[in-house]
N, C-alpha and C positions, 0 to 999 in steps of 0.2 A: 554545846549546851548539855548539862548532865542530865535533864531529862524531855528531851526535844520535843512529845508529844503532850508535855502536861499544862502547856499555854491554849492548846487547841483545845485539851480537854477542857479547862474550866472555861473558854469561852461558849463549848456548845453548853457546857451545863448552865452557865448563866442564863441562856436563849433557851431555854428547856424552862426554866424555874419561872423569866418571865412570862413566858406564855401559858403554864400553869397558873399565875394568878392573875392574868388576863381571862385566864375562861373562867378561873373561880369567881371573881368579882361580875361577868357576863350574867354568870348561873345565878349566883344570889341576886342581880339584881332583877331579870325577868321574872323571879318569884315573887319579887317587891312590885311588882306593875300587876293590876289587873287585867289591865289588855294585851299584857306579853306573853303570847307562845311559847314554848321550849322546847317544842318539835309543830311536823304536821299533821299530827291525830288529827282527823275529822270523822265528826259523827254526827250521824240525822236526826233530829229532836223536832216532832211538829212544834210549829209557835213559838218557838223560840230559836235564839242567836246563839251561838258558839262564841266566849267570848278568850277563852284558852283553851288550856287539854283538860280540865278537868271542870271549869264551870260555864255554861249557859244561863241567859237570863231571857223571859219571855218578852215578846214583839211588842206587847201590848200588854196595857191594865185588863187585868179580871174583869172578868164581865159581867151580867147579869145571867146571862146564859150558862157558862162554865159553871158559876154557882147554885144555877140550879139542877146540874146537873148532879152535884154535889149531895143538897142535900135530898133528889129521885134518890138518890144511891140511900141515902140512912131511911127512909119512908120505906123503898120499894124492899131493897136488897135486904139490907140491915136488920130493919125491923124496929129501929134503933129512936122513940116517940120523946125520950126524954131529950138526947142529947141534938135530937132535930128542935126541939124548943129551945134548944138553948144558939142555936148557928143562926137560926130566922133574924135576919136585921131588922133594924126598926123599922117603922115603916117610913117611904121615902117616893117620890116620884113612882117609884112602881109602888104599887098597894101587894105589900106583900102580907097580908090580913086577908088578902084573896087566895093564899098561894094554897093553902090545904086545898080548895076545892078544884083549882086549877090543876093540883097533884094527882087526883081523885079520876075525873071527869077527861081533862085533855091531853094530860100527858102521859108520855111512856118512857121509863127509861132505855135506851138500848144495849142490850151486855155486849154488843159489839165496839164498846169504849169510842170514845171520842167522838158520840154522836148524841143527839136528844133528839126523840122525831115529836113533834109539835102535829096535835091532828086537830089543834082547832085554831082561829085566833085569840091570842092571851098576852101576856105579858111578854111570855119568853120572843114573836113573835115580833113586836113592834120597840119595843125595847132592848129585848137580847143582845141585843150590840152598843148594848152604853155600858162604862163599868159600875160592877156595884157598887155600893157606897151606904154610907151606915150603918159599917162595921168596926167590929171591935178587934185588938189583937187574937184573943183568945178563937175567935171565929175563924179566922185568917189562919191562924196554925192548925186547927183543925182540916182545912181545907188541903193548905201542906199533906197534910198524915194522908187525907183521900185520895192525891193525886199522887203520891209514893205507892199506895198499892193499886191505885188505877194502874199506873204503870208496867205493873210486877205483872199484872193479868194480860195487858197488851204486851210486852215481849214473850211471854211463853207461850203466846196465838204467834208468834213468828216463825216462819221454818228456816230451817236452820241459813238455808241463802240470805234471806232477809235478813237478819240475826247480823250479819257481819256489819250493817249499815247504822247499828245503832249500840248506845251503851247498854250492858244491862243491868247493871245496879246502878238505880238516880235515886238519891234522896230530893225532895222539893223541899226548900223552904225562905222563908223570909229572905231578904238580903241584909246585909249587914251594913249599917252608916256610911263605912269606908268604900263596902263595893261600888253602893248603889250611886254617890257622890263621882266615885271616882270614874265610871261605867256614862253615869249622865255628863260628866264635864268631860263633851267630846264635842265637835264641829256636829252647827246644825244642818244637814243635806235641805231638807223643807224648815226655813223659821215661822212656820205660820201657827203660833203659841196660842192657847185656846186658853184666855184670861180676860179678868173686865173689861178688856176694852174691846174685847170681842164676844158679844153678847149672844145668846143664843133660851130662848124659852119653850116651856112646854106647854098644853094645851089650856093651863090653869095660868100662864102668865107668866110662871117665876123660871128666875134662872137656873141652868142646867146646865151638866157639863156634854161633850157631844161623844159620838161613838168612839171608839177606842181605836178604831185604825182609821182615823180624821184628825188634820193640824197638824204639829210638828214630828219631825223625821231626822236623827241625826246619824252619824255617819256608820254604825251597826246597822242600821236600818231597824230602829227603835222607837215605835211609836210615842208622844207624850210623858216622855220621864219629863219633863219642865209642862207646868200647866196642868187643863180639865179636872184632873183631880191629884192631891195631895196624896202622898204614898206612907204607907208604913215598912218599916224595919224592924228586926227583931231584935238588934241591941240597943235601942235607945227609944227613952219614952217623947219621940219627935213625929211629926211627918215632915215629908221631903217634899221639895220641887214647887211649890205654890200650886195653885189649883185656878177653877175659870171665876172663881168670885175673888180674886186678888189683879193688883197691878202689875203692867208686864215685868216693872222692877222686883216683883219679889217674884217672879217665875223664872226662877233660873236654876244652875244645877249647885248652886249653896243657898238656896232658900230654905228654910226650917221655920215649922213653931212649933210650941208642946202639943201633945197629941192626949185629949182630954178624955174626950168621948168620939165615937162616932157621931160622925155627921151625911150631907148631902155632899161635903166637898173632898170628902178624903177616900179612899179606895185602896188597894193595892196592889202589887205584881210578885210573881215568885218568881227564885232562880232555880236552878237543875243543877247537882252538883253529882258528878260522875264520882261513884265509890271504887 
C-alpha cells in the first residue's frame, strides 16, 4: 500500500468530526430547553428553584407580604410618596386604603432584608400569605427593580464563606411566555389545582384565591403556576395558567387570556437570572 497509514488516518478523523457534531448539536440544544443544564453550577437563592445555570424561578406567587415589604422600602427607606402611589393596587380583599396607616402605626421595615416584623395584627398578619393580586404590569416591574437591589444589599452583608453559596449579580424580573409555559408544562408531584371547582371565601363571602404555598406542586417543587391566580409576563400582554375563578380545563400550563386590567384573579411570580 503506498500510503499504509492514511486509511487509519481518515477513519479516526471521520470519528473525531462525528463526535464533534454530536456535542455541537448536544450544546445547542440544552440551550434550546429551559430545564436543561449544561454543567452542575448550583447556587443558593431563598424561594426560589434553580431551573439551569443561569436561571431560577420563585417557589411561589408574590405575595401580599413580599409586596409590602416592597413598598415599607419606598415609604420608609426611599422617601419615595409619589412613585408609592403609584405601586399601591387597587383595593382588593386586603383594604389596602388602610395600608398608609398600617405603614405608619404597625409596621417596621427591617434592613436586615428578607424580613418584615409585624408588631400588631394587620393585614400583613392574617393575610400575608395570599398572593397579591390587583396589579398592574408596570407595579410588578417595579417590584423587579426592588428586589434586584434588595439583593445587591443582602450579598454584600455576606462574608466572604457565605459569598461562595450564592450568585452575586441576579437581575429579577418578569418571566417571559416561553419560560414560564415551558417551566409550568412539567408533571404535577401534588395535582390538587386551586380553581372553580374548588372553592374557597373570605370573611365577606366571595371567592378568593388561597395561600401561595397551598394546592398544586409540580415536579421543581413549584407552587400554583396552574390555578389560584393568573400570572403576568413581561413579553406578552396575556396572563398565564388560569386562576381559582376559572374551570379546571382552563387551569393548566397553556391556559392564557389577555390581560386587561388588574384584577382579584391575576398576580405574579419573578424569575432570578444569574448575570
Amino acid at each position: 500500500m503506498l500510503f499504509p497509514n492514511l486509511h487509519k488516518a481518515l477513519n479516526v478523523g471521520r470519528h473525531f468530526m462525528r463526535n464533534i457534531v454530536i456535542l455541537t448539536i448536544s450544546i445547542l440544544f440544552s440551550f434550546s430547553v429551559v430545564g436543561q443544564s449544561t454543567n452542575e453550577t448550583k447556587f443558593t437563592l431563598p424561594g426560589f428553584v434553580q431551573i439551569n445555570d443561569t436561571l431560577f424561578i420563585s417557589t411561589c406567587e408574590t405575595s401580599i407580604r413580599d409586596y409590602a415589604k416592597f413598598l415599607l422600602n419606598l415609604v420608609q427607606l426611599n422617601k419615595d410618596t409619589s412613585k408609592l402611589q403609584l405601586c399601591i393596587p387597587n383595593p382588593n380583599y386586603t383594604d389596602w386604603t388602610m395600608w398608609s396607616s398600617f405603614s405608619k402605626k404597625l409596621l417596621t421595615y427591617d434592613d436586615n432584608i428578607f424580613t418584615i416584623i409585624d408588631t400588631s395584627i394587620s393585614f400583613t398578619s392574617w393575610l400575608g400569605n395570599y398572593p397579591v393580586v390587583n396589579v398592574d404590569k408596570i407595579q410588578a416591574l417595579e417590584y423587579c427593580k426592588f428586589k434586584t437591589e434588595e439583593y445587591k444589599i443582602f450579598f454584600n452583608r455576606l462574608t466572604q464563606k457565605q459569598r461562595r453559596k450564592f450568585p452575586e449579580k441576579v437581575l429579577f424580573r418578569l418571566p417571559t411566555a416561553k419560560e414560564w409555559t415551558e417551566i409550568a408544562n412539567t408533571p404535577l408531584e401534588n395535582p390538587n389545582i386551586i380553581c372553580k371547582d374548588y372553592f374557597k371565601s373570605d370573611l365577606t363571602g366571595q371567592s378568593m384565591p388561597m395561600q401561595i404555598n397551598k394546592g398544586s406542586i409540580n415536579s421543581f417543587g413549584i407552587y400554583n403556576m396552574t390555578g389560584n391566580v393568573a400570572e403576568l409576563v413581561i413579553d406578552a400582554n396575556n396572563v398565564y395558567g388560569g386562576s381559582f375563578k376559572e374551570t379546571i380545563d382552563n387551569c393548566n400550563s397553556t391556559s392564557f387570556r389577555e390581560f386587561i386590567k388588574g384584577d382579584n384573579a391575576t398576580g405574579f411570580r419573578i424569575i432570578a437570572i444569574i448575570k
